[in-house]
C-alpha positions as CSV (number, residue, x, y, z in Angstrom):
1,X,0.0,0.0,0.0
2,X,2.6,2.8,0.9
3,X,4.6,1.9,-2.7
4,X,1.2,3.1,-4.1
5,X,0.6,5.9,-1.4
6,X,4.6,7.2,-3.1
7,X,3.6,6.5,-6.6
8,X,0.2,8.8,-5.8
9,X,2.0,11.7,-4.1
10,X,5.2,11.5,-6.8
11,X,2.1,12.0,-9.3
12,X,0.7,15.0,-7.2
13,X,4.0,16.8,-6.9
14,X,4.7,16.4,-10.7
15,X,1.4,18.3,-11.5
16,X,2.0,21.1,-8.9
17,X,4.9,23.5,-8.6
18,X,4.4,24.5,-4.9
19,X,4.7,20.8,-3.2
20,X,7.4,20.2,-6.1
21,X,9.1,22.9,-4.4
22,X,8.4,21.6,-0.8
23,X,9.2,18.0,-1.4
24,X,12.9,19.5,-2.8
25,X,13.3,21.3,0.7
26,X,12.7,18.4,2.5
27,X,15.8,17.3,3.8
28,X,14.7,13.7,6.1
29,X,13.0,11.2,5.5
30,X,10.6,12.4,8.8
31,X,10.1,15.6,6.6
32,X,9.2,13.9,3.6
33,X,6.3,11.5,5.1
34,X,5.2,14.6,6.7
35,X,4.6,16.7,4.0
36,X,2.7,13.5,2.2
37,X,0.6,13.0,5.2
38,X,-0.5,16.5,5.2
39,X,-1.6,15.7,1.4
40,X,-3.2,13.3,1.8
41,X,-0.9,10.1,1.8
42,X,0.4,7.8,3.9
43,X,3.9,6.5,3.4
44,X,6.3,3.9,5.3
45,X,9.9,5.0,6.2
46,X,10.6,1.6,4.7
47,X,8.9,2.5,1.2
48,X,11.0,6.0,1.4
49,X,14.3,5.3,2.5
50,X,13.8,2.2,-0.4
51,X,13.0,5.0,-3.0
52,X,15.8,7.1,-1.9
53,X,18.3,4.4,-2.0
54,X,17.2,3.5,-5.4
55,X,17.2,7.0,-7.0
56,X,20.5,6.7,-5.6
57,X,21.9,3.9,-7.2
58,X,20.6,5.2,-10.3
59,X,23.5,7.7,-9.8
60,X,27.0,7.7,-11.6
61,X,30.0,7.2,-9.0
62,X,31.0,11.3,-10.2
63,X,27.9,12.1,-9.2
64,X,27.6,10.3,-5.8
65,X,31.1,11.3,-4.8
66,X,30.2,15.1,-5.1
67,X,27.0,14.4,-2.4
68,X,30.3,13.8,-0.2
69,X,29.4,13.1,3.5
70,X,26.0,14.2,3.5
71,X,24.4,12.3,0.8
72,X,21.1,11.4,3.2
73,X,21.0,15.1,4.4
74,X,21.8,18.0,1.9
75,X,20.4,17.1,-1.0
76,X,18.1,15.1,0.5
77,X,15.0,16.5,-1.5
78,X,16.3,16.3,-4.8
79,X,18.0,12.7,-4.6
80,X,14.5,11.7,-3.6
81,X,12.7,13.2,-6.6
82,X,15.6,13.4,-9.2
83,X,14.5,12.5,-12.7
84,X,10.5,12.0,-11.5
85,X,9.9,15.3,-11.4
């Protein structure tokens, strides 16, 4: 249910500009499945943190070497939407 829940809210943030925007400034997991559950959806830390680690690997090692120490934190938002939105 929560893989569909993220599939649902990726949808909704693709068709508006302002949770687009507040799904980039998330920077936690926490924040993220917030801001869903104030739209509406309900998703798992599992389901998330799975997403994340797989829009991850979808990275080159360039790419994943400039996140440097922080990969789960500073660019937390835009690892998590990367090429969905």
């Amino acid at each position: 249910m929560s893989q569909a829940n993220l599939d649902l809210f990726l949808a909704e943030a693709r068709k508006s500009q302002a949770l687009s925007d507040q799904v980039r400034a998330a920077r936690s997991h926490a924040e993220l499945i917030k801001l869903a559950a104030n739209s509406g959806h309900d998703l798992s830390k599992a389901t998330v943190v799975r997403h994340h680690l797989h829009c991850l690997a979808g990275r080159s090692d360039s790419e994943l070497e400039s996140l440097g120490e922080h990969v789960f934190n500073d660019d937390f938002g835009d690892v998590f939407l990367g090429k969905f939105i």
